[in-house]
DRENZAVEX-610359 format. One record per residue (C-alpha): residue in one letter; x, y, z; chain. Coordinates in steps of 0.25 Angstrom, whole numbers. Layout:
# DRENZAVEX-610359
GUGU   res      xx      yy      zz   chain
GUGU     A       X       Y       Z       A
...
This chain:
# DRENZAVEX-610359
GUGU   res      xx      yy      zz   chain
GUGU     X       0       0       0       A
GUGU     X       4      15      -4       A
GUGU     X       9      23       7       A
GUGU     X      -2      34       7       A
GUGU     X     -11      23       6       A
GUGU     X      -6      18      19       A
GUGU     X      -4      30      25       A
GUGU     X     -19      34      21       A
GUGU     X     -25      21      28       A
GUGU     X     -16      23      41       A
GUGU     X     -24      37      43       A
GUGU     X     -36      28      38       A
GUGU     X     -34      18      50       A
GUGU     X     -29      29      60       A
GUGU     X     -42      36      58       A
GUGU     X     -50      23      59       A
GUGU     X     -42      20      72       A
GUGU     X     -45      34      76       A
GUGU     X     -61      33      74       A
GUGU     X     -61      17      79       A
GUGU     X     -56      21      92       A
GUGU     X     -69      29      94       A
GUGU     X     -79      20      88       A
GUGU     X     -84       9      96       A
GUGU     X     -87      -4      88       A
GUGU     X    -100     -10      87       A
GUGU     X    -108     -20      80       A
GUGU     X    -121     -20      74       A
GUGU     X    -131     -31      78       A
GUGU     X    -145     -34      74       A
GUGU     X    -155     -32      83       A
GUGU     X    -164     -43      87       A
GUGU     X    -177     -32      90       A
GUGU     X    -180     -28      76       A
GUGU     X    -189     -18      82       A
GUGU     X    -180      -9      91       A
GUGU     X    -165      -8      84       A
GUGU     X    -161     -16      71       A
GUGU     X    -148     -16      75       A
GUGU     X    -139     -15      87       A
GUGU     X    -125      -9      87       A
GUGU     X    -117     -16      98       A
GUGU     X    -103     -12     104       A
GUGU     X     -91     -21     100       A
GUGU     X     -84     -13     115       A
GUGU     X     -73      -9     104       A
GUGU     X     -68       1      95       A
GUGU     X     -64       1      82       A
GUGU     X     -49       5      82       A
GUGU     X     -42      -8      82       A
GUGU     X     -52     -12      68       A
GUGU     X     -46       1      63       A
GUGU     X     -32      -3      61       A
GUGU     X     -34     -17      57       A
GUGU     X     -44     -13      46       A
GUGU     X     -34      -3      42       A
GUGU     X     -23     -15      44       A
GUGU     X     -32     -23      32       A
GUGU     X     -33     -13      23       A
GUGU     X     -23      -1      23       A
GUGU     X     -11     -12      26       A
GUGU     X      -2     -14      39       A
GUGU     X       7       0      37       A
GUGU     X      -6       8      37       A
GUGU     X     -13       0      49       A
GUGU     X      -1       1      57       A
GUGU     X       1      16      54       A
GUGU     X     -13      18      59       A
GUGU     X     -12      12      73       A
GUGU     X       2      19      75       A
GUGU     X      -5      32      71       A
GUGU     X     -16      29      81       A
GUGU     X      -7      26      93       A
GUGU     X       1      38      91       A
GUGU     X     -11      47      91       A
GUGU     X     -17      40     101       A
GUGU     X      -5      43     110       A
GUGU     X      -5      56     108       A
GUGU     X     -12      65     118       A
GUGU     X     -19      73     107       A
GUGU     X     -26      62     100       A
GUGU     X     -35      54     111       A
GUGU     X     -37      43     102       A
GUGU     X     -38      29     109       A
GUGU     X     -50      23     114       A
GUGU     X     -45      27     129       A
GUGU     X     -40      40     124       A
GUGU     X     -25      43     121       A
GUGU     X     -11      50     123       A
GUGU     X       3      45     129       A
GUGU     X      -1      39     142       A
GUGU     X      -9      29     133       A
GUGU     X       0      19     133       A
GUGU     X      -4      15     146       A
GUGU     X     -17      10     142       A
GUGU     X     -19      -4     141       A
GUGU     X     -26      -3     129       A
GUGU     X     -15       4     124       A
GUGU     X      -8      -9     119       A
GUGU     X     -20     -13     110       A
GUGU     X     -18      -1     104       A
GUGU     X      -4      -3     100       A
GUGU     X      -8     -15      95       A
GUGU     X     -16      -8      84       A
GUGU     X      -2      -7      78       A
GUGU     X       2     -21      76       A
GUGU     X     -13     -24      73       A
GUGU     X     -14     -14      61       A
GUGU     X       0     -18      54       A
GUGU     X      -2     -33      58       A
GUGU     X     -17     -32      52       A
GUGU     X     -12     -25      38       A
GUGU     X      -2     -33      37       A
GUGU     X     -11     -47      37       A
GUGU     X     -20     -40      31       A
GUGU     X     -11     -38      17       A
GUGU     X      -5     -52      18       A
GUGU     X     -16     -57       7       A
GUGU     X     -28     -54       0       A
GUGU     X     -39     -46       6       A
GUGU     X     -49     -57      13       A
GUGU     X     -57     -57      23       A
GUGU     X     -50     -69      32       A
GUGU     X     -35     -60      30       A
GUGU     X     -40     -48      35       A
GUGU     X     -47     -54      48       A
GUGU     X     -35     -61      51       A
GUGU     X     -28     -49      49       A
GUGU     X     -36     -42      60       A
GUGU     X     -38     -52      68       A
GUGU     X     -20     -51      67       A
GUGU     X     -22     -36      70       A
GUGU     X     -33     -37      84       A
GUGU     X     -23     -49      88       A
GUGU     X     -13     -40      88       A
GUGU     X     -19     -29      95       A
GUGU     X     -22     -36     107       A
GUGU     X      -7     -43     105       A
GUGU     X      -2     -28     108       A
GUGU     X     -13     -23     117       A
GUGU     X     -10     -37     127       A
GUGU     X       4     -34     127       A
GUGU     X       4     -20     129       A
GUGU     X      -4     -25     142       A
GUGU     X       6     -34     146       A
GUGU     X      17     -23     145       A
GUGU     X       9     -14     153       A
GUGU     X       7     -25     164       A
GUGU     X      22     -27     163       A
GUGU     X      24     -13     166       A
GUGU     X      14     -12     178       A
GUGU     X       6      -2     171       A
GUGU     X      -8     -11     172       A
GUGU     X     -11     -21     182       A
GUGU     X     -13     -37     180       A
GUGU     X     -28     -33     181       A
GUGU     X     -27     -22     170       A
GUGU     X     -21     -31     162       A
GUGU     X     -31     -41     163       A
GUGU     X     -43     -31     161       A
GUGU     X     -36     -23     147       A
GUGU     X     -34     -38     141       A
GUGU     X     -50     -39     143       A
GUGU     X     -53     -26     139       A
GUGU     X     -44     -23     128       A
GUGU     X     -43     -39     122       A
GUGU     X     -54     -45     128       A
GUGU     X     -66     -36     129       A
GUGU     X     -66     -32     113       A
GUGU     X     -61     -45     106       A
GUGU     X     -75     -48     102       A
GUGU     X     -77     -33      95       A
GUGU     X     -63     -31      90       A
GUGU     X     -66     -45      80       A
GUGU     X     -79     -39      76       A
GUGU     X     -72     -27      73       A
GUGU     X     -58     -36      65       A
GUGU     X     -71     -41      57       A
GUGU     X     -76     -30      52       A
GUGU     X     -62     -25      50       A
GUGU     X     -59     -38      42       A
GUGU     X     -71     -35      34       A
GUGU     X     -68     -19      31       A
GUGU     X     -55     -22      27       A
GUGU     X     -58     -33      20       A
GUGU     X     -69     -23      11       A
GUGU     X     -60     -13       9       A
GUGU     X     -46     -21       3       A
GUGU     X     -56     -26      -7       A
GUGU     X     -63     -13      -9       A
GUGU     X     -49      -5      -8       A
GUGU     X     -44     -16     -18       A
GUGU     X     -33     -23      -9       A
C-alpha cells in the first residue's frame, strides 16, 4: 500500500479509536411483544475502540493500524486530550487498564499483518482479530502483572482488573471481532483488495 494511503487510513483508524471510545456498543434484538417495541437495543457493557483498530488492521494493513494506536496512546497521554475511557494525561499509566490499551498496539500490526497473509475471506479475517483481542488481553495481563510486581495494586486489585478488563467483556468484544470481521470483509472487496 502507497504511503499517503497508509497515512490516510491511520487518521481513519485514530479517528475511529477517538469516537469508539465514547460509543457504547450495543446489540439489537427482537422484541417478543410486538405490540409495545419492535426492537430492543441491549448493551454489550463495551466500547468500540479496540473494534477500531482491528477493523483498521484488515483493511488499511498493519503499518496503518499500528500508526493509529500509537497515535491514540500519545494523545491520550497528554494532559490536553482526555481521550481514554477513564479519562487521560501522564499519570495514566498507573491504571490498570492501562495495559490493554497498550495492547491496541501489537493488536492493530498483529491483526493487519494476518489479515494481508491471503486473500480477503471471511474465515482469515476472523482469525486475524480474534489474533489482534488475544493479544490485547496478552499485554493488558502483563501490564497487571508488572504493576503487581511493582506493588502498585494489590493481590485483590489484580484479581478484580483480570475480571473487569478480560473477563467482564469477553462475550461483547467477540460480538464486536464479528462485526468487524464482516465490515472489513465488505470493504477489501468493495475497495477491490
Amino acid at each position: 500500500m502507497a504511503i499517503p494511503t497508509e497515512l490516510l487510513w491511520a487518521l481513519i483508524g485514530l479517528l475511529l479509536t477517538i469516537g469508539g471510545t465514547f460509543l457504547e456498543a450495543s446489540i439489537a434484538v427482537p422484541s417478543r411483544d410486538w405490540g409495545h417495541q419492535a426492537i430492543q437495543i441491549h448493551s454489550l457493557g463495551i466500547k468500540y475502540q479496540f473494534g477500531a483498530g482491528l477493523l483498521v488492521g484488515c483493511v488499511g494493513g498493519k503499518n496503518a493500524a499500528t500508526l493509529s494506536q500509537i497515535a491514540y496512546i500519545m494523545l491520550g497521554l497528554t494532559p490536553w486530550f482526555p481521550i481514554f475511557a477513564g479519562g487521560g494525561g501522564l499519570d495514566y499509566y498507573k491504571e490498570p487498564s492501562f495495559g490493554y490499551l497498550l495492547g491496541f498496539v501489537p493488536s492493530a500490526w498483529i491483526c493487519g499483518y494476518l489479515a494481508f497473509k491471503t486473500l480477503p475471506k471471511l474465515e482469515s479475517l476472523v482469525i486475524s482479530c480474534f489474533c489482534g483481542l488475544l493479544s490485547i488481553h496478552a499485554t493488558g495481563i502483563l501490564y497487571l502483572g508488572l504493576l503487581r510486581l511493582l506493588g502498585w495494586v494489590t493481590q485483590a486489585k489484580l484479581l478484580e482488573s483480570l475480571l473487569k478488563y478480560s473477563v467482564a467483556p469477553l462475550q461483547g468484544q467477540v460480538a464486536v471481532v464479528c462485526a468487524v470481521t464482516i465490515l472489513a470483509y465488505a470493504l477489501r472487496h468493495l475497495l477491490f483488495y
